[in-house]
C-alpha positions in Angstrom: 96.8 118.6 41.2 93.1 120.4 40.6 92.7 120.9 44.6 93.5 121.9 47.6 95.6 125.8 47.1 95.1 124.8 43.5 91.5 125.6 43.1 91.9 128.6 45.4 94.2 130.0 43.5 92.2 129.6 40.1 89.2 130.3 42.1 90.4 134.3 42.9 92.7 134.7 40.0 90.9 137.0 38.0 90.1 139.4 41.3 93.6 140.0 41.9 95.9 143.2 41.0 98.0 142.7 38.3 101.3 142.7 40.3 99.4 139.4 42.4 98.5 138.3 39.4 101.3 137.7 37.9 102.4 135.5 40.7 99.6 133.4 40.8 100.2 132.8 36.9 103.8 131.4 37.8 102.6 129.6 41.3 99.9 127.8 38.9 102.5 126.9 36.2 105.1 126.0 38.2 103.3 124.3 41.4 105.9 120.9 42.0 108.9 124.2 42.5 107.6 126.6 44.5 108.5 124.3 47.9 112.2 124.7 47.1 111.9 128.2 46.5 112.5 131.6 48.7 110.5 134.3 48.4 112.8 136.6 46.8 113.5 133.7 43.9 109.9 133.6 43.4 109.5 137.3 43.0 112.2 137.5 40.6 111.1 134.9 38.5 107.5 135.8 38.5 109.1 139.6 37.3 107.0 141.1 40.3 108.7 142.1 44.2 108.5 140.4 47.5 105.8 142.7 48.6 104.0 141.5 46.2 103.8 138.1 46.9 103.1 138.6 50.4 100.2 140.6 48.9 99.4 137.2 46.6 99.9 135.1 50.2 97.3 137.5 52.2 94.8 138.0 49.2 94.7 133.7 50.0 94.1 133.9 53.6 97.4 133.1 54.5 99.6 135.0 56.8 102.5 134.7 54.4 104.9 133.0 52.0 106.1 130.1 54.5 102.5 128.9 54.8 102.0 129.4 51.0 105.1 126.8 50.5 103.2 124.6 53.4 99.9 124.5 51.8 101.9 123.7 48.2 104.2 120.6 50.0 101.0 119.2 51.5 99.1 119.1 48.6 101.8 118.4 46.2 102.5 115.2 48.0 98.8 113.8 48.0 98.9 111.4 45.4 95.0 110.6 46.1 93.9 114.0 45.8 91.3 114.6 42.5 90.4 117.4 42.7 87.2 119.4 40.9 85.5 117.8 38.0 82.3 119.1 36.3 80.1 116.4 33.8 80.2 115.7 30.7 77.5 115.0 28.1 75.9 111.5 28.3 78.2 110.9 31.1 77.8 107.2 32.8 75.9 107.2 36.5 79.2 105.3 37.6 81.5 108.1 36.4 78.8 111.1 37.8 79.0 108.9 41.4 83.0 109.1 41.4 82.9 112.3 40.4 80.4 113.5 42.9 82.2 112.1 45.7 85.2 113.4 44.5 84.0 117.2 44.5 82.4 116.9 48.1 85.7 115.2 49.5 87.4 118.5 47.8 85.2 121.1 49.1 85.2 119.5 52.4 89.2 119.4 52.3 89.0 122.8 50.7 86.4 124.5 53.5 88.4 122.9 56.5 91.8 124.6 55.4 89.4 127.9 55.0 88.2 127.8 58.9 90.0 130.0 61.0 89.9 128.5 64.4 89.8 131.6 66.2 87.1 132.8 64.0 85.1 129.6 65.2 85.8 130.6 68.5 84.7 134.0 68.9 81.6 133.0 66.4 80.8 130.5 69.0 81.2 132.7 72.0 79.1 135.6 70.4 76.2 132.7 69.7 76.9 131.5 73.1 75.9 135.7 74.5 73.3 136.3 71.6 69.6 136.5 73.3 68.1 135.4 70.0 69.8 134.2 66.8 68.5 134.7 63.5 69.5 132.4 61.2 68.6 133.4 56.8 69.8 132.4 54.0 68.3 132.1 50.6 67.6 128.8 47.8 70.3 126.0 49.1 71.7 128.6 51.7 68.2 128.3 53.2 68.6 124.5 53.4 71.5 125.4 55.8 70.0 128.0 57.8 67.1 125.8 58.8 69.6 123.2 60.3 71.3 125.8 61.9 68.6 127.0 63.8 67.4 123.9 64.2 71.2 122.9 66.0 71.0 125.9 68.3 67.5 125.6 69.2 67.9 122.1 70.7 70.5 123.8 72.8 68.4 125.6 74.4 68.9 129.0 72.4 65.9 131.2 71.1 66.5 131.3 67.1 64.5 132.1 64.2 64.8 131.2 61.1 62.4 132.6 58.3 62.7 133.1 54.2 60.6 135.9 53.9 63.0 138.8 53.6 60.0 141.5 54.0 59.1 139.2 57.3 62.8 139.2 58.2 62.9 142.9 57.9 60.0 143.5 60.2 61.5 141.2 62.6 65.3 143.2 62.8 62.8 146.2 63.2 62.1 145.3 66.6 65.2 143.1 67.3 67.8 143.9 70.5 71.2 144.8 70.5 72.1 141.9 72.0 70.9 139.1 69.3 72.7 138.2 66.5 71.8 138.0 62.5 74.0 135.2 61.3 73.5 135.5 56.9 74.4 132.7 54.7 75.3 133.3 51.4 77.4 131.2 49.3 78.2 133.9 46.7 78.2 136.9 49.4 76.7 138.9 47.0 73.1 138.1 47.1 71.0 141.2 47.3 68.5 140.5 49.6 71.1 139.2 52.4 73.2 142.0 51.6 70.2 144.7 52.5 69.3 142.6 55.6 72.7 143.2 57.3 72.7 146.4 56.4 69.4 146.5 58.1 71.2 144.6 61.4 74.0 146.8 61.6 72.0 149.9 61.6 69.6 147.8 64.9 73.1 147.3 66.5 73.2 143.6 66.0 75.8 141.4 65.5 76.9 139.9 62.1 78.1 136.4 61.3 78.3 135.6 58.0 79.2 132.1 56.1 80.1 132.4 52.3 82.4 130.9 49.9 86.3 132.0 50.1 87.1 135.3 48.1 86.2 138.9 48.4 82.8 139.6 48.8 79.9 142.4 50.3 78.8 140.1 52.8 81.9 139.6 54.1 82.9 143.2 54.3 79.7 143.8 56.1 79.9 140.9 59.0 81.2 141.6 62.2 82.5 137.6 61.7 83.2 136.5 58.8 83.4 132.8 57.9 84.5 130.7 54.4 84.1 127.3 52.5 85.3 126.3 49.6 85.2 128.0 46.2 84.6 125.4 43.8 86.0 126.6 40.1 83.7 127.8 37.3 82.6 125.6 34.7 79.6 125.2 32.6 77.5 123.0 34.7 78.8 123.9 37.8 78.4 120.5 39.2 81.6 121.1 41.6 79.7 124.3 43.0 76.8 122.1 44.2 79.5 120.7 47.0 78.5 124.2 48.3 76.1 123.2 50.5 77.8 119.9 51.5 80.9 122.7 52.4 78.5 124.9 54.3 76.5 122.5 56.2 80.3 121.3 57.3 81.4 124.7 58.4 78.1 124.6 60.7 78.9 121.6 62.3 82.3 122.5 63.4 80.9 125.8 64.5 78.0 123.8 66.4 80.7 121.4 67.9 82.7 124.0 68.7 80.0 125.7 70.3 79.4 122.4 72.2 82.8 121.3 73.4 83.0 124.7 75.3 79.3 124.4 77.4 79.8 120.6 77.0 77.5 119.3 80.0 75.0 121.6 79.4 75.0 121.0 76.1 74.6 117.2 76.5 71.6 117.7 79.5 69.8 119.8 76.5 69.9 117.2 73.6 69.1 114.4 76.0 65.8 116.9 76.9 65.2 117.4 73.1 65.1 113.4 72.5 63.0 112.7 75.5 60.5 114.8 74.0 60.4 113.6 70.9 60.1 109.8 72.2 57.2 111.3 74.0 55.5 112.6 71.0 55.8 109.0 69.5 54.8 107.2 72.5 51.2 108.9 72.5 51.0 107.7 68.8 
C-alpha cells in the first residue's frame, strides 16, 4: 500500500519530533496490524507513550488514534489502490499513461481525505461576505488561481486575479477590510506569497490559503487554511505534478460548496454568464 495514510505519513516523516517519529517508523512497518491494536499496545511497542501518539495522530490532521486505525482499515482493504509512482528511464508511453492516472486518482483520493468540511464551509461563507476577492498564486498555482477567479466572477463576485506581485502589492495597498486575499501555494513556502499575506494581514484582510498537507508559513499565516495532497519525493517528481490536478479539485468542492448554499442565485448567474457569451458568438 503506497497511498492513501501511507503517503502522508512518508510525506511528514522527517518534520516530526523524534518521540512521533518513532511511531510513524513502526505504523509504516507494521501497517496490516495497527487495526487490531490499542493505543497503549502501540505505544509500547513503538518504545514511545500514548501521548505521543496522539501527538503522531494530530501532527496527521486527525483528531486521534480511533481515526488513525479508520484511515489504516480503509485503506488496508483497497485492493485497487496504487499508489504514487514516479518514471523511469526510457519508460514506455503505455506505462507513463497508467502511471499518470494512477498518481492523479491518488492525489485526488489523497486531497479529498485532506478537506475539512467545516473548513469549506466557513471558506465559502467568508467568499460569500468578501466585497472583492483576490485570487494569486504563482507558476502552476497561477493556473489555479485564474480558474478560481474566473469561478467566482461568473457568480457574480468582484475578483481579481493578477501575477505581478509588485502589481499585487499596490493593489492590497488600497484594498478594504472587508475583501479577502485567498494565496495558492502548493509548497506554502513560496516567498513572494508568503510577503503578500503578510502584506494582507497588516490591510486587515482576510486570508485563505490552499497548499499541500504538512506544516507550512502559509498556513500559519491564513486566517483559513486549506490542504491537498502531498505527493512523496522522488527524483522526477512526476507524482507532485498531480498537484495541480489536487488543487484545481479542492477549488471545485470549495466552488460547489459555495454554490449548493446560494443555489438559485447561483444558477440565475451562470445562465446570465452563458447568455452572454452565445451573444458574443451570435454577432460573429
Amino acid at each position: 500500500m503506497k497511498g492513501g495514510i501511507f503517503s502522508q505519513i512518508s510525506a511528514v516523516h522527517e518534520e516530526l519530533p523524534s518521540s512521533s517519529r518513532k511511531v510513524a517508523d513502526f505504523v509504516l512497518a507494521h501497517m496490516n496490524e495497527i487495526a487490531g491494536m490499542t493505543i497503549h499496545h502501540l505505544a509500547e511497542e513503538s518504545g514511545t507513550s500514548a501521548a505521543a501518539v496522539v501527538r503522531f495522530c494530530r501532527a496527521l490532521g486527525l483528531k486521534g488514534y480511533p481515526e488513525l486505525r479508520m484511515r489504516i482499515s480503509a485503506d488496508t482493504a483497497r485492493t485497487d489502490l496504487k499508489g504514487y509512482h514516479d518514471i523511469e528511464k526510457n519508460e514506455r508511453p503505455a506505462d507513463l499513461v497508467e502511471k499518470t492516472v494512477s498518481n492523479s486518482i491518488q492525489a485526488l483520493q489523497d486531497t479529498a481525505k485532506q478537506l475539512s468540511e467545516d473548513r469549506i464551509a466557513e471558506a465559502a461563507d467568508v467568499l460569500d461576505q468578501a466585497r472583492a476577492i483576490y485570487f494569486y498564486g504563482i507558476g502552476a498555482s497561477n493556473v489555479v488561481a485564474l480558474d478560481a477567479a474566473q469561478k467566482w466572477t461568473r457568480v457574480g463576485k468582484l475578483t481579481i486575479q493578477e501575477s505581478d506581485q509588485h502589481l499585487v502589492a499596490t493593489i492590497l495597498a488600497n484594498a478594504s477590510q472587508d475583501d479577502v486575499f485567498f494565496a495558492i501555494s502548493y509548497s506554502g513556502e513560496t516567498e513572494e506569497v508568503v510577503e503578500l499575506i503578510r502584506l494582507a494581514k497588516i490591510r486587515g484582510l482576510k486570508v485563505i490559503s490552499l497548499t499541500r498537507f504538512g506544516d507550512n508559513r502559509v498556513s500559519q499565516l491564513a486566517d483559513i487554511a486549506l490542504w491537498t495532497s502531498r505527493a512523496p519525493e522522488a527524483p522526477l517528481r512526476s507524482a507532485a505534478l498531480s498537484s495541480r490536478l489536487a488543487q484545481l479539485f479542492a477549488i471545485d468542492v470549495l466552488f460547489l460548496s459555495y454554490a449548493a448554499v446560494h443555489y438559485d442565485d447561483t444558477i440565475e448567474r451562470l445562465q446570465y454568464t452563458r447568455e452572454s457569451v452565445k451573444m458574443l458568438h451570435s454577432k460573429k
